[in-house]
TORTORVO-288757 format. One record per atom (N, C-alpha, C, CB): y, x, z negated; residue number from 1; atom name; residue in three letters. Coordinates in pm, whole numbers. Glycine has a CB too. Layout:
# residues N
        v        u        w   resi   name   resn
        Y        X        Z    NUM     CA    ALA
...
//
This chain:
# residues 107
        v        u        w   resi   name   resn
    -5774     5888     7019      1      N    UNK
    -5819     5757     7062      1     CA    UNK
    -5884     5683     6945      1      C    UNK
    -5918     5769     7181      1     CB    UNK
    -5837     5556     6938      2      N    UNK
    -5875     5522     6832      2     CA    UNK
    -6028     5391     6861      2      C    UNK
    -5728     5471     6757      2     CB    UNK
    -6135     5399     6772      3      N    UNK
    -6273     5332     6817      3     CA    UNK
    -6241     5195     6791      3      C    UNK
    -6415     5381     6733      3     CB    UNK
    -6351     5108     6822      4      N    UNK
    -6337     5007     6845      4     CA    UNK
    -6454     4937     6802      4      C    UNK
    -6299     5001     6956      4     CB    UNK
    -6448     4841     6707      5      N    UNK
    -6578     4729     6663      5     CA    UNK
    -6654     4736     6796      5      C    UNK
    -6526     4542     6619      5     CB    UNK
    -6793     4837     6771      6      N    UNK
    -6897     4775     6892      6     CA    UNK
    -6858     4637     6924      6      C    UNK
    -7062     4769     6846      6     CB    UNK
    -6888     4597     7046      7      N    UNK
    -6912     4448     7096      7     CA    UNK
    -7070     4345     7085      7      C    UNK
    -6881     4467     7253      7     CB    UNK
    -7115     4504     7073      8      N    UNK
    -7265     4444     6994      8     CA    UNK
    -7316     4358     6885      8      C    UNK
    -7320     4529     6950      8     CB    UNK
    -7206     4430     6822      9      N    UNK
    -7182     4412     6650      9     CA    UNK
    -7116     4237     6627      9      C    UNK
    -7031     4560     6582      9     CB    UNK
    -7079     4196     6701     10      N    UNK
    -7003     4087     6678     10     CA    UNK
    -7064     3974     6765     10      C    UNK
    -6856     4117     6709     10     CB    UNK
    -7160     3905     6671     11      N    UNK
    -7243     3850     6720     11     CA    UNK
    -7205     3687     6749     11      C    UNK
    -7349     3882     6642     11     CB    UNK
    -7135     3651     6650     12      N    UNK
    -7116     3552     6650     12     CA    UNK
    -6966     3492     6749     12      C    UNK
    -7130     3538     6517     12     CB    UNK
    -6965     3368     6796     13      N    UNK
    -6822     3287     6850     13     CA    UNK
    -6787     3219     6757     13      C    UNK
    -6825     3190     6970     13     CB    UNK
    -6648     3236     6742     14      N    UNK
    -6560     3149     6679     14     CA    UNK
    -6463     3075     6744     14      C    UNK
    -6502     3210     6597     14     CB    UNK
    -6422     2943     6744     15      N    UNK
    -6242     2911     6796     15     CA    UNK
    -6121     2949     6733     15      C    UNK
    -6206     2768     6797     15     CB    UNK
    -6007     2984     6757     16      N    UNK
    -5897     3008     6698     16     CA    UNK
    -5822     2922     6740     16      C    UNK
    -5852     3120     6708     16     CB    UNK
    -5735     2874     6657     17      N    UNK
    -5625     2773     6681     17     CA    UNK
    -5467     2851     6604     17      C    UNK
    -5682     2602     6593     17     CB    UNK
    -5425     2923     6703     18      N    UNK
    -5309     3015     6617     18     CA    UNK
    -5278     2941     6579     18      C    UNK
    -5202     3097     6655     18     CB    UNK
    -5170     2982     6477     19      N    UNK
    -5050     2915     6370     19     CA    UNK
    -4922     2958     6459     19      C    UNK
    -5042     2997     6181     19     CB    UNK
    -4809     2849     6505     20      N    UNK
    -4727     2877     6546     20     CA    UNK
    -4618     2887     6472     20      C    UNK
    -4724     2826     6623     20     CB    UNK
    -4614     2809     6386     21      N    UNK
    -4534     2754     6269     21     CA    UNK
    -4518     2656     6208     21      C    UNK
    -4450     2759     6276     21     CB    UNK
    -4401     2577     6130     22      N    UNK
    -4420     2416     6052     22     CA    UNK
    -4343     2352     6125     22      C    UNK
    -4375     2385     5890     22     CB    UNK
    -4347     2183     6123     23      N    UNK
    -4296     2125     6213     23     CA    UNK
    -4240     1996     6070     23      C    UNK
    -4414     2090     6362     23     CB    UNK
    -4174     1904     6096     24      N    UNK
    -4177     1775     6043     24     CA    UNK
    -4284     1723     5992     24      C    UNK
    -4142     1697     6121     24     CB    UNK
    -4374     1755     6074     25      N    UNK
    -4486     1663     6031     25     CA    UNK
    -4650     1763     5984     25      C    UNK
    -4511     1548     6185     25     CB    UNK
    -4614     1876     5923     26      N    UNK
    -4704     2021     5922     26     CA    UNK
    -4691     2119     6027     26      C    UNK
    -4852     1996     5927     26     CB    UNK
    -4799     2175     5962     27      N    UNK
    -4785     2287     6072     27     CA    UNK
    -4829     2283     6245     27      C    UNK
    -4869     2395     6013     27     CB    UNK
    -4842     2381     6291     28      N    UNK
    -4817     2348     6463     28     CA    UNK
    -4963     2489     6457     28      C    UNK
    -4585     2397     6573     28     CB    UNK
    -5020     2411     6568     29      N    UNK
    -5101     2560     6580     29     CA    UNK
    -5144     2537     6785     29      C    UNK
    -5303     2565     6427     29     CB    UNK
    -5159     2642     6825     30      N    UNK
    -5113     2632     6946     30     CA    UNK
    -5262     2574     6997     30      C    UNK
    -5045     2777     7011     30     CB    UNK
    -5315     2643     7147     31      N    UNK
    -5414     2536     7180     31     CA    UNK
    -5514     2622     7110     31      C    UNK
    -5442     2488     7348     31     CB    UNK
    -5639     2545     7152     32      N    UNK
    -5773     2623     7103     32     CA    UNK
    -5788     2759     7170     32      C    UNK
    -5911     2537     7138     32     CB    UNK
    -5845     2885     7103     33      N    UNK
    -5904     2945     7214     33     CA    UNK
    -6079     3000     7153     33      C    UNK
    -5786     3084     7267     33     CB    UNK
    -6123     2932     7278     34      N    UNK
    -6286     2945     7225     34     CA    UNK
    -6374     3060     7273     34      C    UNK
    -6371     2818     7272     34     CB    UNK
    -6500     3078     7172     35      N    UNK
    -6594     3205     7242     35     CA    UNK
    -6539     3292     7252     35      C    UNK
    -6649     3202     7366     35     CB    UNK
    -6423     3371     7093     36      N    UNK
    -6409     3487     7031     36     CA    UNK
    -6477     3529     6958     36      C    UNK
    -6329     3499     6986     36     CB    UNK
    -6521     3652     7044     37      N    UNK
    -6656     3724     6931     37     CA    UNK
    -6609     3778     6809     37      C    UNK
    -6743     3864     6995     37     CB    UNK
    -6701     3759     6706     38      N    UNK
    -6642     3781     6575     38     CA    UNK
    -6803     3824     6469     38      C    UNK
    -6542     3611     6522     38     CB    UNK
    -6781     3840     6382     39      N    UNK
    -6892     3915     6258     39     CA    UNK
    -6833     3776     6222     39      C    UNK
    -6871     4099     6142     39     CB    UNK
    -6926     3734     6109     40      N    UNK
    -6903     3608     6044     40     CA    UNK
    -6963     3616     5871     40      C    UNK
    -6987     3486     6143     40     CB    UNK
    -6950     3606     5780     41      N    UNK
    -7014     3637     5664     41     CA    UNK
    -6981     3531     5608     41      C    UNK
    -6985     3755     5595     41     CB    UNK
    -7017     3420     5569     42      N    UNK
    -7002     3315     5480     42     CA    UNK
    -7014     3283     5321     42      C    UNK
    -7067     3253     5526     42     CB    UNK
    -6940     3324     5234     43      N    UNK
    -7003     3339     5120     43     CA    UNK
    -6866     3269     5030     43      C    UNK
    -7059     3508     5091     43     CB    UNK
    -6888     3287     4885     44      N    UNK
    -6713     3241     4801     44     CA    UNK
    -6718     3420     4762     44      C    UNK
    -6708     3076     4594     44     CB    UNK
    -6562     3419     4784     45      N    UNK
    -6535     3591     4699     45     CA    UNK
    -6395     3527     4681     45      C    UNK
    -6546     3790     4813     45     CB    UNK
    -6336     3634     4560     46      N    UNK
    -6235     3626     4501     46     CA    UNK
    -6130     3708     4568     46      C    UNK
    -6260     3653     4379     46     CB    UNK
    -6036     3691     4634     47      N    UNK
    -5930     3762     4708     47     CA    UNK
    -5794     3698     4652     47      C    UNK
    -5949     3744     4877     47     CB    UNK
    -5680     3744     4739     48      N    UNK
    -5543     3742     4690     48     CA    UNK
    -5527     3710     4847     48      C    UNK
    -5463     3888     4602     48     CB    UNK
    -5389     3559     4853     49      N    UNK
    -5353     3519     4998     49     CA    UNK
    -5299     3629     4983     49      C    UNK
    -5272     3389     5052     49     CB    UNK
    -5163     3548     5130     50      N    UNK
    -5087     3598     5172     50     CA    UNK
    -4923     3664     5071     50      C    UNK
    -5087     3508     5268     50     CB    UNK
    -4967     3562     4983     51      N    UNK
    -4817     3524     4838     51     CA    UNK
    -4859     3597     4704     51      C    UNK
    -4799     3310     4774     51     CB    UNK
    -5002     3683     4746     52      N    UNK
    -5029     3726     4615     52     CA    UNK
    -5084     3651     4519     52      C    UNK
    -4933     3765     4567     52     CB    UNK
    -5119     3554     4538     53      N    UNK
    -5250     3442     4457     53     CA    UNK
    -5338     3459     4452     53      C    UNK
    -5289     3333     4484     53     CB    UNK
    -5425     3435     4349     54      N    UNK
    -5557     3427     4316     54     CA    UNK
    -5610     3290     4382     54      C    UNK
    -5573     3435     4159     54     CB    UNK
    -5711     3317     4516     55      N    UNK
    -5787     3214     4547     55     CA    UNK
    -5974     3229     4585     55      C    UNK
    -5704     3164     4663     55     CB    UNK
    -6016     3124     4631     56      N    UNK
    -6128     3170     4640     56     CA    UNK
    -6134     3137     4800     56      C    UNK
    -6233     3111     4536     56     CB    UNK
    -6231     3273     4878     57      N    UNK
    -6223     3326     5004     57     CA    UNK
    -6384     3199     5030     57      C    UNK
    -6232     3543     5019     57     CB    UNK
    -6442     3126     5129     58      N    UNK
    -6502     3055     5183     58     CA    UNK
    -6585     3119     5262     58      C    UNK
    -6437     2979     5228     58     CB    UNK
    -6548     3233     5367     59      N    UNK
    -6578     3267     5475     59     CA    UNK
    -6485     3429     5555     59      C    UNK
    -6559     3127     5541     59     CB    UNK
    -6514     3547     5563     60      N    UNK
    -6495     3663     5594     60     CA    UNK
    -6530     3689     5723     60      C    UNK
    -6548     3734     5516     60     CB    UNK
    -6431     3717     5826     61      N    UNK
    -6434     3736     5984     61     CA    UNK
    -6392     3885     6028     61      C    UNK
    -6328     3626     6058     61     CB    UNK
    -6474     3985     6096     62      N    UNK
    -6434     4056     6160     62     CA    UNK
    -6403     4042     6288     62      C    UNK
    -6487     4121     6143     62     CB    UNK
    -6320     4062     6362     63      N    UNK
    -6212     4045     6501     63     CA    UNK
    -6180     4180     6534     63      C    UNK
    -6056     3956     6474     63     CB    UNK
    -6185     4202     6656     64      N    UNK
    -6150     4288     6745     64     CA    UNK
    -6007     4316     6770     64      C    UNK
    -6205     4253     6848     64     CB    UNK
    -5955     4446     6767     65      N    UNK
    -5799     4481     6700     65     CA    UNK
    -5797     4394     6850     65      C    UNK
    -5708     4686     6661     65     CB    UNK
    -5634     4370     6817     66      N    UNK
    -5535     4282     6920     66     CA    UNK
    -5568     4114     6899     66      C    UNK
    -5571     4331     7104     66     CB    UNK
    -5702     4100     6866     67      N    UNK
    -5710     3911     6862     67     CA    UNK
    -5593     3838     6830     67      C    UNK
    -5811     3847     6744     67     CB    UNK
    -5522     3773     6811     68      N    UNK
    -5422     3696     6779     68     CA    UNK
    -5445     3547     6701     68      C    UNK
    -5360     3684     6899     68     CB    UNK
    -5451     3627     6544     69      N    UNK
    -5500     3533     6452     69     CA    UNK
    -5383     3518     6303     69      C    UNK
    -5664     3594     6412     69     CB    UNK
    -5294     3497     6347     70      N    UNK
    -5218     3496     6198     70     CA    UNK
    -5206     3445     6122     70      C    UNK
    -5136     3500     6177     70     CB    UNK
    -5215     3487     5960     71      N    UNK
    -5219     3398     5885     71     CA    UNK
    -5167     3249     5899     71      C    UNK
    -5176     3449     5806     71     CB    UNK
    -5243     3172     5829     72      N    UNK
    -5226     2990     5866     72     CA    UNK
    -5352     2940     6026     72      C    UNK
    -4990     2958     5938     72     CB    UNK
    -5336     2992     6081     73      N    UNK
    -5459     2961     6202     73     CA    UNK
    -5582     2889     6119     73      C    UNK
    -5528     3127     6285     73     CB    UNK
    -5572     2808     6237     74      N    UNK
    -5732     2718     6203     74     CA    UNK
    -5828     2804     6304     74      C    UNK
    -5735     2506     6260     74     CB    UNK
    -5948     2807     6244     75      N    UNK
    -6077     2844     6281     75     CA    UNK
    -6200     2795     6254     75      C    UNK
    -6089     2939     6254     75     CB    UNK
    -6302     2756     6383     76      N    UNK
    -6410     2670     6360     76     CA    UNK
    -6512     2812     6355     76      C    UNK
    -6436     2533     6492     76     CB    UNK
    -6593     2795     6254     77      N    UNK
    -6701     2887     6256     77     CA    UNK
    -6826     2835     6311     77      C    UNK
    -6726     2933     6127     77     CB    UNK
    -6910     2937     6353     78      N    UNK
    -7039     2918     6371     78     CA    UNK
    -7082     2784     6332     78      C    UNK
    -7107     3012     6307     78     CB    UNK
    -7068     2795     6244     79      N    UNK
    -7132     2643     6154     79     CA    UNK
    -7070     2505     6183     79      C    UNK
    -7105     2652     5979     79     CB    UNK
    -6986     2512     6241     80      N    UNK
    -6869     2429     6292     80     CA    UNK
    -6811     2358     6165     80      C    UNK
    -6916     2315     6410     80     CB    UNK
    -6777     2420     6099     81      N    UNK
    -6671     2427     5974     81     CA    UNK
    -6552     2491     6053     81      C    UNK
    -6725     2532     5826     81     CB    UNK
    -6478     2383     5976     82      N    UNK
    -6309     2426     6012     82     CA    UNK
    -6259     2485     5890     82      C    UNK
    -6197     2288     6052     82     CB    UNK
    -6191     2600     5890     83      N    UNK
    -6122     2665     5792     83     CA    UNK
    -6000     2721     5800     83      C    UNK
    -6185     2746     5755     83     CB    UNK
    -5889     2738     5739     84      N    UNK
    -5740     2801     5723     84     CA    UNK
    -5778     2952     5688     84      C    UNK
    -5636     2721     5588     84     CB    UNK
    -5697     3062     5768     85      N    UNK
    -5691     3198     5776     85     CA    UNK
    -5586     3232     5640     85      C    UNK
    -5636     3246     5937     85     CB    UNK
    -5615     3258     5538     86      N    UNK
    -5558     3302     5443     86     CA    UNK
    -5474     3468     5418     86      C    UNK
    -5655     3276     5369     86     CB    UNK
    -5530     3531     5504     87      N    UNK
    -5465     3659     5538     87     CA    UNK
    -5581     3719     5616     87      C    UNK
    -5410     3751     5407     87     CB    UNK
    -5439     3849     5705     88      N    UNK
    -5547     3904     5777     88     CA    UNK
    -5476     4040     5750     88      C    UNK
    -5582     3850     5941     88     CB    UNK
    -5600     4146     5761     89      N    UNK
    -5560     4297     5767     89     CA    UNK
    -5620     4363     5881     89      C    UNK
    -5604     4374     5640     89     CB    UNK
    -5544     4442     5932     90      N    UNK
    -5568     4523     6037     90     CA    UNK
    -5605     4694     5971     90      C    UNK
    -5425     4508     6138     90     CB    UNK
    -5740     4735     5996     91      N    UNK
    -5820     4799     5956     91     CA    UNK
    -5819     4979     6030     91      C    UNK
    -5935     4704     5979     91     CB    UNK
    -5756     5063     6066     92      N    UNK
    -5755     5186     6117     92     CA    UNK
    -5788     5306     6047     92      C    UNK
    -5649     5199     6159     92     CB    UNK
    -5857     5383     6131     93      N    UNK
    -5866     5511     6048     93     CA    UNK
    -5873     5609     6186     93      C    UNK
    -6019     5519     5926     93     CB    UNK
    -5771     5645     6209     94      N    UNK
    -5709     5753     6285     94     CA    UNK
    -5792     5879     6273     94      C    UNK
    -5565     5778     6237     94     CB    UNK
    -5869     5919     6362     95      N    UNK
    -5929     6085     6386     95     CA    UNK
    -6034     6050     6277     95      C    UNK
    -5806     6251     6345     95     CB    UNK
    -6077     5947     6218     96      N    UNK
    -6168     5946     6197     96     CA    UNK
    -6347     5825     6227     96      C    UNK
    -6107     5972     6106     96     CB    UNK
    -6423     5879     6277     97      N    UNK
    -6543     5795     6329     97     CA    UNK
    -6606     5663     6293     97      C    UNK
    -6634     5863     6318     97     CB    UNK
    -6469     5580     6245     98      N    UNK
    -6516     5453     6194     98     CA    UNK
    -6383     5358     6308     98      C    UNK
    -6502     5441     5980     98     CB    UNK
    -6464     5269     6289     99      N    UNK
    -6390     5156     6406     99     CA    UNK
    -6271     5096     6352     99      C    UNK
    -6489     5020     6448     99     CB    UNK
    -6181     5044     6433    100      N    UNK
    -6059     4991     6380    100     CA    UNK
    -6117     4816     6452    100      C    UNK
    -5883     5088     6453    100     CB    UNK
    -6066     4755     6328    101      N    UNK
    -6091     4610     6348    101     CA    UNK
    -6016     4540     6273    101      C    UNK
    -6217     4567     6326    101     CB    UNK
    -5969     4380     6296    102      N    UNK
    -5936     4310     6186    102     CA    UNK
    -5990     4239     6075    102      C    UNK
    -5887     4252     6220    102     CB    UNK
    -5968     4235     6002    103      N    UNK
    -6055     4172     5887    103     CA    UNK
    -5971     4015     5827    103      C    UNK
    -6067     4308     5743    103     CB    UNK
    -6049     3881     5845    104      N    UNK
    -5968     3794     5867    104     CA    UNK
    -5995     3715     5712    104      C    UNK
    -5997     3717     6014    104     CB    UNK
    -5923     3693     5647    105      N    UNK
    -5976     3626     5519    105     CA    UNK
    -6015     3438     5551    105      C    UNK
    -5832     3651     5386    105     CB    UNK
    -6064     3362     5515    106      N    UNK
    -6020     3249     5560    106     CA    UNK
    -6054     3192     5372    106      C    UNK
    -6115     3178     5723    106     CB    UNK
    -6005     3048     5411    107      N    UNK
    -6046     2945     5284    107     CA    UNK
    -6178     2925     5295    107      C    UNK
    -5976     2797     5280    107     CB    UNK
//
């Protein structure tokens, strides 16, 4: 059985606005969905998107495995800053006592 980000732990709400895909006129992101608990860390760090680029990260989200956040999604933070999901990794460690969660990069 694999653990799970306490619910404790994830203090903060965020909105998600999936990414559905591009349209004519940008991208498409589906409706809002609000008051997803999430860890929130706000800071600049140096990461790599989705294409393998050097960019600078805005804001670091932990999410509860299954959320439905894929790269490109808009997300309002705490702060009610809107930001683009730059990549996300899904976090497991099988038979061992640490939680499986997603880890969401944003701009």
């Amino acid at each position: 059985m694999t653990r799970r980000v306490p619910r404790w732990l994830l203090r903060h709400r965020i909105t998600i606005e999936p990414y559905e895909g591009d349209s004519a006129y940008g991208p498409l992101h589906g409706p809002p969905v609000p008051d997803v608990r999430a860890a929130v860390a706000e800071g600049r760090r140096l990461v790599r998107d989705q294409e393998g680029r050097q960019v600078v990260s805005t804001a670091q989200v932990v999410l509860e495995v299954g959320t439905v956040c894929p790269p490109e999604s808009r997300i309002t933070l705490p702060s009610g800053r809107v930001t683009r999901v730059l990549s996300v990794a899904e976090h497991t460690a099988p038979g061992l006592p640490v939680p499986a969660h997603l880890e969401v990069i944003c701009e």
